[in-house]
Phi, psi and omega in degrees: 000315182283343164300311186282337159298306173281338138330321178287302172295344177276006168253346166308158166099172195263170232278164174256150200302178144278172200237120195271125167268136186262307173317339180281329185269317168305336190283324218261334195254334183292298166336264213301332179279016152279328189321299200285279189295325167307003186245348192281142166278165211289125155178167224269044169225030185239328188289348149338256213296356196254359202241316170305318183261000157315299156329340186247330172270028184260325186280113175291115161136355173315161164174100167253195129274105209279112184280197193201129201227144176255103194288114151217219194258294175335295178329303172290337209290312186311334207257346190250349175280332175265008185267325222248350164292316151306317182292296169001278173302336148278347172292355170267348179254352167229128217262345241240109153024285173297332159306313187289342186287318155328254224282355162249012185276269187304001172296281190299351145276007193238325184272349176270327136326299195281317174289331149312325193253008181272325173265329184266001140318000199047090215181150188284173176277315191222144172270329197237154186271346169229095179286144194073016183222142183233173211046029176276138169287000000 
């Protein structure tokens, strides 16, 4: 009987998370920041971004695709709004030092994107109090 207990309780308990591919994710961070620089047009705010995706094709095992975009400044701010809502989202899925260090790098470069290119649209720089997340109150 006490054997058929500690069975029970080892099937107890919480569920196990999955185990996060870090090629996926990092593949996934490549995405949007090619995304973010194919959309800015030729001007001293694209080497930024062009420099964010060095870095990630710089991680072995990265691998995206270089999309394709009609580069304007609208273009870019949207496309850099959604690198910086990914980078976010990835600090929770990877845990690991260098990664977090990688990925609050590309934040503070992307938000600092976003508020450039938020100026040069004549636009406040930042609206919200959590730039990449969205509904936060």
């Amino acid at each position: 009987m006490l054997g058929a207990g500690a069975l029970l309780l080892v099937g107890c308990g919480p569920p196990d998370e999955p185990e996060v591919d870090a090629a996926t994710v990092w593949g996934e961070q490549l995405r949007v920041s090619q995304a973010a620089l194919e959309a800015y047009p030729p001007n001293a705010l694209r080497s930024a971004a062009d420099s964010r995706v060095k870095q990630l094709e710089s991680l072995a095992g990265a691998t995206g695709t270089a999309p394709t975009a009609t580069p304007s400044l609208e273009a870019a701010l949207n496309a850099e709004r959604r690198a910086l809502q990914a980078h976010v989202a990835a600090v929770g899925e990877l845990s690991d030092r260098a990664s977090r260090e990688l990925l609050a790098t590309l934040i503070a470069g992307t938000a600092e994107a976003v508020s450039a290119l938020r100026a040069e649209l004549d636009e406040p720089p930042i609206v919200d109090s959590f730039p990449g997340q969205r509904n936060r109150p």
